[in-house]
C-alpha positions in Angstrom: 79.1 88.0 73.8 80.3 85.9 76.8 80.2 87.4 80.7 84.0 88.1 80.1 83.2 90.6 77.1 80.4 92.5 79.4 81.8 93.2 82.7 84.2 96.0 82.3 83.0 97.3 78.8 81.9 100.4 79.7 84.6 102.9 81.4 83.6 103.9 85.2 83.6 107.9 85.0 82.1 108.1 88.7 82.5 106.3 92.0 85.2 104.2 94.1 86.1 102.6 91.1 86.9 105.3 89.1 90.0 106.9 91.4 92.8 105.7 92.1 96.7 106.4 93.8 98.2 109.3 91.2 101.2 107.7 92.7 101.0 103.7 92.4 97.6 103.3 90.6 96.2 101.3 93.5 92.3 101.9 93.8 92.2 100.7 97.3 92.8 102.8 100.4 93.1 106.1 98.6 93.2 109.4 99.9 91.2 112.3 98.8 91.6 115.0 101.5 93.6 117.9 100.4 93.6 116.7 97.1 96.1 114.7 97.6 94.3 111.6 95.7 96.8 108.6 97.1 96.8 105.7 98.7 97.4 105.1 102.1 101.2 103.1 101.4 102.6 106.1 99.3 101.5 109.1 101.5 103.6 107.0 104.4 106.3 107.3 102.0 106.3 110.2 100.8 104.4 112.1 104.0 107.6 114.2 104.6 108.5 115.7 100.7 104.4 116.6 100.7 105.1 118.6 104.2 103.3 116.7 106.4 105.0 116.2 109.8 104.1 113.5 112.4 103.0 115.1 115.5 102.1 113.4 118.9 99.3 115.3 120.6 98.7 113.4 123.6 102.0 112.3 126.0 102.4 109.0 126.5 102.1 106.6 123.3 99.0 107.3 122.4 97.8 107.8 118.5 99.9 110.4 116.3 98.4 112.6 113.8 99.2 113.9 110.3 99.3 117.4 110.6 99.5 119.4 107.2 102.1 122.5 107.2 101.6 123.2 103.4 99.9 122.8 99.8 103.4 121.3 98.2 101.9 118.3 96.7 
């Protein structure tokens, strides 16, 4: 039984590893608030059919925020 055989024979039920984009299936940058359980690329895509709506709370340029208007994921 070689190293290649060993290191992912058992399935990860817990952790990072374990989630990933519901969208994509990209385990990196994903989330998890709201349920929402994607990564960071596909909620910028798809920000607008889940009803969030990009709102700038400062004036000026300063950082925008994701506000969330409703549960239609």
């Amino acid at each position: 039984m070689g190293h290649s055989n060993v290191w992912n024979s058992h399935p990860k039920n817990y952790g990072p590893g374990s989630r990933t984009c519901r969208v994509c299936g990209n385990p990196h940058g994903l989330i998890r608030k709201y349920g929402l359980m994607c990564c960071r690329q596909c909620f910028r895509s798809n920000a607008k059919e889940i009803g969030f709506i990009k709102d700038d709370l400062m004036c000026g340029n300063s950082a925008a925020t994701f506000l969330l208007t409703s549960y239609g994921y």
